[in-house]
TORKOL-4160 file (C-alpha; in steps of 0.2 Angstrom, whole numbers, padded with zeros to 4 digits, m for minus):
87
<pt num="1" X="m0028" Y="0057" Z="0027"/>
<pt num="2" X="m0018" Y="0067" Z="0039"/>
<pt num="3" X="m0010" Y="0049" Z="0048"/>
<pt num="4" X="m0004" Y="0043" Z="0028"/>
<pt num="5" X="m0001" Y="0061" Z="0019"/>
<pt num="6" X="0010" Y="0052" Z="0003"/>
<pt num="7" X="m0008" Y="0045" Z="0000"/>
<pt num="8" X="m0020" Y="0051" Z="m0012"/>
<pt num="9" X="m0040" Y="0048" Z="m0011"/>
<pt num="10" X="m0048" Y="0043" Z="m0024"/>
<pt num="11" X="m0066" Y="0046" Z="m0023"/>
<pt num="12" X="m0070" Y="0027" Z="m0012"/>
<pt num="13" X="m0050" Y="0022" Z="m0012"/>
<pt num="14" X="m0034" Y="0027" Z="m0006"/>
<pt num="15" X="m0019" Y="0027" Z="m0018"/>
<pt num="16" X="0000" Y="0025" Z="m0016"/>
<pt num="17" X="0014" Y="0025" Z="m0030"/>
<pt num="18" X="0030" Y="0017" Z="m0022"/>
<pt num="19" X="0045" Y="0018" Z="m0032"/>
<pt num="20" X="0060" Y="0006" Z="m0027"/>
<pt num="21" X="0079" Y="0003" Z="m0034"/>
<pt num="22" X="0075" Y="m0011" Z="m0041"/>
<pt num="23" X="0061" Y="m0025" Z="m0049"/>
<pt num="24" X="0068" Y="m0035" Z="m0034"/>
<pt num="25" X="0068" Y="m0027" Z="m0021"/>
<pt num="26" X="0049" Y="m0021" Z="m0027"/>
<pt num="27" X="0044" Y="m0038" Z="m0026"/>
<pt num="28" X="0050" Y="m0040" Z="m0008"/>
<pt num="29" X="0039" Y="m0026" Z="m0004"/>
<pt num="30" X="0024" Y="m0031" Z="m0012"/>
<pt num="31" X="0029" Y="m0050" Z="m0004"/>
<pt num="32" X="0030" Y="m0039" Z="0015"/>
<pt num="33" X="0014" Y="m0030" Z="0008"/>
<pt num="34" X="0005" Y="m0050" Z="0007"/>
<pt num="35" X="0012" Y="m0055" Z="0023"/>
<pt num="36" X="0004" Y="m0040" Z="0032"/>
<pt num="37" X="m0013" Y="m0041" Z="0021"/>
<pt num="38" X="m0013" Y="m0056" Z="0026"/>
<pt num="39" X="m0013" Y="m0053" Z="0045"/>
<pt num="40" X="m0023" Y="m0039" Z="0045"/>
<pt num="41" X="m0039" Y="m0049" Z="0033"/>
<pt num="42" X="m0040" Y="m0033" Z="0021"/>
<pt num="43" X="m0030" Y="m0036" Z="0003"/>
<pt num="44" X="m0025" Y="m0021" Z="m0008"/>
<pt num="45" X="m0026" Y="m0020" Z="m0027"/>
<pt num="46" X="m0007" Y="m0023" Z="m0032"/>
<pt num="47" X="0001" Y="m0015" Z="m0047"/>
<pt num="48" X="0018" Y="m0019" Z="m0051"/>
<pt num="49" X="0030" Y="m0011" Z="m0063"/>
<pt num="50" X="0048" Y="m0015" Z="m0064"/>
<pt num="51" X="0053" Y="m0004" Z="m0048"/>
<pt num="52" X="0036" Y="0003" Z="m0046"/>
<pt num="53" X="0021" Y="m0001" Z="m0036"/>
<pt num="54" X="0005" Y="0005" Z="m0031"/>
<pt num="55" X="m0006" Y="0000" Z="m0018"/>
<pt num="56" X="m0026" Y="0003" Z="m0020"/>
<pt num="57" X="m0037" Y="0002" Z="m0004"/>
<pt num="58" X="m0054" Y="0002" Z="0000"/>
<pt num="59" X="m0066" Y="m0008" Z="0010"/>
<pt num="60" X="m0076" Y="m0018" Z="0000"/>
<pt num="61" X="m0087" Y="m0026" Z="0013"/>
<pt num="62" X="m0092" Y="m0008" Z="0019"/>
<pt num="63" X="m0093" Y="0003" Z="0000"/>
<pt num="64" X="m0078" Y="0013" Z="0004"/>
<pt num="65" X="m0065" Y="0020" Z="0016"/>
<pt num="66" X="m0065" Y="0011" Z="0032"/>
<pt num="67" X="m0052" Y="0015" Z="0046"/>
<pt num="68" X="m0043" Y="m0003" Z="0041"/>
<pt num="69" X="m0040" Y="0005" Z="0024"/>
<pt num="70" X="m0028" Y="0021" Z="0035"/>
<pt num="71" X="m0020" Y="0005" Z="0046"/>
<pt num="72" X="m0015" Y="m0003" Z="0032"/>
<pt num="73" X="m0008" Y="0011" Z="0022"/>
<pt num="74" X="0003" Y="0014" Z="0039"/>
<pt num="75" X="0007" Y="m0003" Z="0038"/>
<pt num="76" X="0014" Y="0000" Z="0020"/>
<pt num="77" X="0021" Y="0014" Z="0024"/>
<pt num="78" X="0032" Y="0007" Z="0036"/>
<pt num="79" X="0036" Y="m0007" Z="0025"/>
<pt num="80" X="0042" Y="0003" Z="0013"/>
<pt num="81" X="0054" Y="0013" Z="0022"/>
<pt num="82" X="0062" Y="m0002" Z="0028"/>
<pt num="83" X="0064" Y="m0006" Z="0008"/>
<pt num="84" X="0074" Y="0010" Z="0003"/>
<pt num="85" X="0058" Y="0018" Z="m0004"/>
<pt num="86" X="0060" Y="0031" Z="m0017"/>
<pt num="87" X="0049" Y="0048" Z="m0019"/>
């Protein structure tokens, strides 16, 4: 947890809220978010609302946290600064 401190663990999940200027510019994250799920074989649950999304992880295949799930949520991280992320 220490590698993605903006997330919060959820008993077998990690958790992020991302709040953005816009419903567009959410979607282009949640599309960035895709492209690099995609890549890396490990999909989060997506939860878009207007300017807001959160991010659920968790490694279904292994009945919990797995260190792909902290990878990822780097990943997401990174994405989202690059689109103007809110706090």
């Amino acid at each position: 947890m220490a590698a993605v401190p903006a997330w919060t663990r959820k008993k077998d999940r990690i958790e992020r809220e991302f709040a953005f200027p816009d419903f567009p510019s959410a979607v282009r994250f949640v599309v960035r978010v895709a492209r690099a799920a995609e890549e890396a074989c490990h999909h989060p649950d997506i939860d878009i609302r207007w300017n807001r999304v959160r991010l659920s992880l968790t490694t279904h295949d292994e009945g919990g946290l797995s260190e792909r799930d902290f990878v990822l949520a780097a990943r997401c991280d990174a994405l989202a600064a690059r689109g103007r992320v809110r706090a």
